[in-house]
N, C-alpha and C positions, 0 to 999 in steps of 0.2 A: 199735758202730755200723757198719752195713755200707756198703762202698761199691758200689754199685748197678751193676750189668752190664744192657743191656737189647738191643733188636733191633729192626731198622727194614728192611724191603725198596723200594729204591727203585732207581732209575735208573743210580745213581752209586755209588761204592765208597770209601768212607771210612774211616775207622779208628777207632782209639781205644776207646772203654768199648762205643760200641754199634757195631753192622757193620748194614753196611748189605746186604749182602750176603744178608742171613740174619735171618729170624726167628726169636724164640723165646728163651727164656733160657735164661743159660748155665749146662752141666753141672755139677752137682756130687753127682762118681759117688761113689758108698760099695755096696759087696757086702754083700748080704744072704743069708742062706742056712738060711732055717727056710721054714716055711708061708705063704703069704699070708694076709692077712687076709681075712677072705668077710663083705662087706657086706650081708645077706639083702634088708633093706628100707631102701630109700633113703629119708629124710625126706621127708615131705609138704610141698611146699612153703608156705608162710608168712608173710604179710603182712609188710614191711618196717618195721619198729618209727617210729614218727616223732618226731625229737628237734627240739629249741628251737636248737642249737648249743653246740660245746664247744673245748676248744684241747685233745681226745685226739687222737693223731699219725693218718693213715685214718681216721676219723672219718666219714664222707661223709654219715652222715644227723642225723649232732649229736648223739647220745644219749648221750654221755660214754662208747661199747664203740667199742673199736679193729676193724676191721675188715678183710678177708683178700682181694687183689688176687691173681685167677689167671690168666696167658696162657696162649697154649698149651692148651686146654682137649682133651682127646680126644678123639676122632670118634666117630661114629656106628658108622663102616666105613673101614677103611685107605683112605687117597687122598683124603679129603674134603674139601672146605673147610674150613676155618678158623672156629671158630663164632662167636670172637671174644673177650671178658676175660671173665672168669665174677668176681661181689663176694660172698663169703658176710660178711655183716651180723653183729656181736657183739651179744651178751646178758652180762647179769647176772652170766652163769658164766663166760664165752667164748664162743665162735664159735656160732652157731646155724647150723646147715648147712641147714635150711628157709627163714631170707628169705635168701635167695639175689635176685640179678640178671643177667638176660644183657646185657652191653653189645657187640650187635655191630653192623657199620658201615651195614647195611642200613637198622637203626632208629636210631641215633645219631648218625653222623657228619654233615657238612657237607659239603654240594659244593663240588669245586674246578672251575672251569670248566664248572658241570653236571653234572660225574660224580661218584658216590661212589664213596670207595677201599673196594678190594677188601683192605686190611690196615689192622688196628686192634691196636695194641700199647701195651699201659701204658709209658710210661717215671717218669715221677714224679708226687708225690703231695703235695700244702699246700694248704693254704686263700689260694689268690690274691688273691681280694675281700675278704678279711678281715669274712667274716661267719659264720662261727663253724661253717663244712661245707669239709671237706676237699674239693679240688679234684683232680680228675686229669686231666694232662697223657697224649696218649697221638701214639703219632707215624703216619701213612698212607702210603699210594703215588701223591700226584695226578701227573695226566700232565705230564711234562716232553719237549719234544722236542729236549733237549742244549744247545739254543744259550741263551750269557748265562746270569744268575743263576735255576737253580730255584727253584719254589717254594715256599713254608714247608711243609715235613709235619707239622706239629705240632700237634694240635689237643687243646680243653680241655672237659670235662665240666663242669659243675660242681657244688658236691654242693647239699644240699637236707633241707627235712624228709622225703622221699620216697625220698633215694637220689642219684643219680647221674641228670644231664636230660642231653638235649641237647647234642652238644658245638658248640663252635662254633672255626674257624680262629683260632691267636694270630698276632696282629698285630706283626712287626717291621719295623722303620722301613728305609728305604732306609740312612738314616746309618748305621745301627747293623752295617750287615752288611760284610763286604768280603772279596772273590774271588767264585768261582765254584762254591763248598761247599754243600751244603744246612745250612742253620742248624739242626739237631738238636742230641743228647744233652743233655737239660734237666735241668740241676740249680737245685733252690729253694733258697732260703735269704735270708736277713734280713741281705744282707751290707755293708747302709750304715746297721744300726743305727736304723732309723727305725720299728721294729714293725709293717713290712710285709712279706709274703713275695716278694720279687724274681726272677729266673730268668738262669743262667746257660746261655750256648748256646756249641757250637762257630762257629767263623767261619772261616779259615781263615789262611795267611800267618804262624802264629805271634801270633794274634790269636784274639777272645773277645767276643762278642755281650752286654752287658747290658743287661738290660731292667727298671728298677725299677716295682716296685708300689707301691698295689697295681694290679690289672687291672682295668678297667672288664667287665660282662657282654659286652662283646663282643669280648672278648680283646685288648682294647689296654694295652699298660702305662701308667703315669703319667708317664714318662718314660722316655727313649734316647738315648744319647750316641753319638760313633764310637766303633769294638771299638776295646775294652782289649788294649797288649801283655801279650805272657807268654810264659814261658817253654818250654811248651808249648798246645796248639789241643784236647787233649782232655778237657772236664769231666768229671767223676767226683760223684759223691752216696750219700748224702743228706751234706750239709753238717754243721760242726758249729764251734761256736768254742776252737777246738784252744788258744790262747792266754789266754782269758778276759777278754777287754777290750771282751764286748757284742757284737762283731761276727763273722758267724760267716763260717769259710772251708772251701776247699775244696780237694779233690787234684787236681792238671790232669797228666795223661799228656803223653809228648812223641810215642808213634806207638800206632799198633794194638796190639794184644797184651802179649808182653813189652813193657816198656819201663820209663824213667827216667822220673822224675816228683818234683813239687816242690809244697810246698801254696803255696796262692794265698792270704793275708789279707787278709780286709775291712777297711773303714776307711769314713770319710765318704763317700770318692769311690767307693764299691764295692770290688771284690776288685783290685787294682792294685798291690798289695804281696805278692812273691816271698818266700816262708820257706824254711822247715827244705827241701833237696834230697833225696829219698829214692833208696833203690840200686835197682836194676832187679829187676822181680820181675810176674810174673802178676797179683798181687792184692791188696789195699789194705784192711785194716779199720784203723779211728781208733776209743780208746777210752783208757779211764783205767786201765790196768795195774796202775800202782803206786802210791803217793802222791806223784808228783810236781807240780809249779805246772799244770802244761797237761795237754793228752790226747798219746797216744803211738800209736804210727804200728807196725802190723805188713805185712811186706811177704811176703806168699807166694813161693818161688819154687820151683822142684823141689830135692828132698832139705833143704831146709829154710826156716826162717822166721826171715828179718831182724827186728830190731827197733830202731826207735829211739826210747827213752824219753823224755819232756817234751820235747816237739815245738821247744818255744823255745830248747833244746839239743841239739845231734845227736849224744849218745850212744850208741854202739851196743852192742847181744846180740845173741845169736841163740837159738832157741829150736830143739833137734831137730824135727822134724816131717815125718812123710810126706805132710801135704797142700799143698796150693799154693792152696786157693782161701777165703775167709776169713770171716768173719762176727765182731763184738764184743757183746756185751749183757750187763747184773748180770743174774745167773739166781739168786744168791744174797740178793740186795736189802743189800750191804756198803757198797754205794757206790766200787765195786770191779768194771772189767769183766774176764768172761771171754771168752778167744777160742776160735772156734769152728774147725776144722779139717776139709775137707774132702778127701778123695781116696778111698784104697779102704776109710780108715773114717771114720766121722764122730766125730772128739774134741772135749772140751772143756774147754778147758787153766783153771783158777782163777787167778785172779788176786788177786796178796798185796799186801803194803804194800813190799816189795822189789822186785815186778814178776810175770809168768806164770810159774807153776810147774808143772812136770809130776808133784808132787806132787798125788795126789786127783783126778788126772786122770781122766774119767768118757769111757767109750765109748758111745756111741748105738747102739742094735740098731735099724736101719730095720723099720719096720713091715711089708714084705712084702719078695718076692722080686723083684730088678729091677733098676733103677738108681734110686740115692735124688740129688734135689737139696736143697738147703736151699732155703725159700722165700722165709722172712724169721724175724728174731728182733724180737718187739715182746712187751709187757704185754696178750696178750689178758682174762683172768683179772679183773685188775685188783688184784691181790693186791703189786701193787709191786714183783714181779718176771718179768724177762722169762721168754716162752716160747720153744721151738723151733718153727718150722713145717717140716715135711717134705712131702716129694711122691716117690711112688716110682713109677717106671714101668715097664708089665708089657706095655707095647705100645702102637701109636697107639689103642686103643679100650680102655683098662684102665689104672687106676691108683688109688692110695692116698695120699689125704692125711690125713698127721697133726700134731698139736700135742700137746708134750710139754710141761708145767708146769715153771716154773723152782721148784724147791725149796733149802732153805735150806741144810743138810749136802750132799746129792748131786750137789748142782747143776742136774740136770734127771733128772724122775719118769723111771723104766723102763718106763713103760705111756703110750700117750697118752689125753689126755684127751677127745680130739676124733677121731674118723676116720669119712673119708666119700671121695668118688670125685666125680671134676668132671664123671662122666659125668653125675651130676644136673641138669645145666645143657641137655643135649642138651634136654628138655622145655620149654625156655624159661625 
């Protein structure tokens, strides 16, 4: 399970999972050094399939295929604007690169004060209204002129038999906020147990915005208390319930970047409860290692990877590894995750009933020549085990995305099974 890095351009300089500093998401370089791929003919685009609703994770049109969030989309011409999130729509097989969607701020967003922002960045991704279409959260730049509390940046798509509509401003309550932080970094999750998806926010002071669901269509939650303390102000995602007691938690950062960090558990009252402390390190996947009671906690750092086994015990490994930046998902369908290891290559370590082993450890050959990031690991397929998503970049107007099938012995196919280029989207 990955913990979610994203980007927000705004006024103010924040820290933690997303920067505000900076758009775009974060690297994850791996060298490539064979031929690029040559895309001859880009798919015809594609009517948007229309679904009923389903509880598949992206989901956004309901049709029981997981679906593929791209920011950062390439230009037309070095310097360009920003085109805005590009959605390629799943099929039967996986990813269908023809229904594609452009979600940018020009046709989507909501004004703030009259103006529509000029920045449209995915940060997270549930079903808010709990009607059966994955919602996306995505964060903006409304005008702030410094003084007293800004803005909210955060606004919400919602998904649809159609796709992804209209976003509209989420609503937080006066009570809920405290300092003078922009209330970003949105993690969802169902963390008072009520079978609603909730959203946690930074706040600032050593404090934590919750907002429980579900959300009414017009971005207001069901409820908001004042911000929750904690031990640190920076959420992290996607959620997960590391302990097993129905309520799911999450990793909260104590600064920007490197830093120390501790999970946060859910309970009745929300996430309010301090757990397992983890050691300082770049990057955070949560996943099922070994056979232990809970999920287990890998911490990226340079020259290797911390580990601490059954979350509800702080156990420590450590795993060699030259990456630092980190991804978990079954590619194998064991019940069993593997982690995924970024830096100058892209590995992916198995994982046994003892824990990760770099036994049958599998390298990923990036699909072109470039810098490769991971994008996301989910079940496109639908075959019960996850995929890799890839995206390699060959310059601001050139790139390659691909999707590798999680296989049973190998772990992940040596060919992908999906490759297309986000330049697609330049055409609307």
């Amino acid at each position: 399970m990955r913990v979610r890095r994203g980007g927000i351009c705004a006024a103010a300089a924040l820290g933690g999972i997303l920067f505000l500093a900076a758009c775009g998401p974060t690297a994850h370089p791996a060298a490539a050094h064979h031929t690029p791929v040559q895309i001859a003919n880009a798919p015809a685009k594609s009517p948007i399939p229309h679904g009923k609703g389903s509880t598949t994770p992206d989901d956004f049109n309901g049709d029981g295929h997981r679906d593929l969030v791209l920011d950062d989309l390439v230009k037309a011409q070095s310097h360009a604007d920003d085109a805005g999130i590009g959605i390629v729509y799943g099929g039967a097989h996986g990813l269908t690169p023809g229904a594609r969607q452009l979600i940018g701020p020009a046709k989507y967003a909501a004004r703030t004060k009259g103006q529509l922002p000029a920045v449209f960045d995915a940060e997270a991704s549930c079903d808010l209204d709990k009607d059966g279409f994955t919602d996306l959260v995505v964060s903006t730049d409304p005008p702030y002129d410094g003084q007293g509390q800004p803005p909210v940046p955060l606004q919400i798509l919602f998904g649809s038999a159609t796709g992804l509509t209209h976003a509209v401003a989420l609503t937080v309550p006066a009570r809920a906020r405290f300092g003078n932080d922009w209330p970003d970094q949105p993690v969802c999750g169902d963390f008072d147990g009520d079978g609603a998806k909730d959203l946690v926010l930074h706040a600032s002071g050593g404090r934590l915005t919750y907002l429980r669901g579900p959300f009414t269509r017009k971005g207001a939650p069901r409820a908001a208390g004042a911000p929750i303390p904690s031990t640190g102000e920076f959420p992290t995602g996607p959620a997960a319930d590391v302990n097993r007691d129905g309520y799911d938690d999450l990793v909260v950062r104590t600064t920007e970047g490197t830093s120390k960090a501790s999970v946060v558990l859910g309970g009745p009252a929300g996430p309010t409860r301090t757990g397992t402390a983890l050691p300082e390190g770049i990057d955070i996947a949560l996943g099922r290692f070994g056979k232990g009671a809970g999920l287990d906690a890998a911490v990226g750092a340079m020259g290797g990877t911390a580990l601490r086994y059954d979350l509800p015990t702080p156990t420590r490994a450590t795993l060699a590894s030259p990456g630092s930046v980190l991804d978990a998902a079954d590619f194998d369908g064991d019940g069993l995750s593997e982690l995924v290891s970024s830096g100058s290559q892209l590995r992916v370590f198995r994982g046994r009933t003892t824990g990760l082993s770099t036994a049958g450890m599998v390298t990923v050959e990036p699909p072109a020549q470039g810098t490769t990031r991971v994008l996301t690991v989910g079940d496109f397929d639908g075959d019960g085990r996850a995929d890799l998503a890839v995206r390699t970049y060959r310059g601001e107007t050139k790139d390659t995305v691909a999707v590798y099938p999680g296989v049973k012995k190998k772990l992940v196919a040596a060919e992908p099974a999906v490759t297309f280029s986000s330049s697609e989207f330049l055409g609307g």
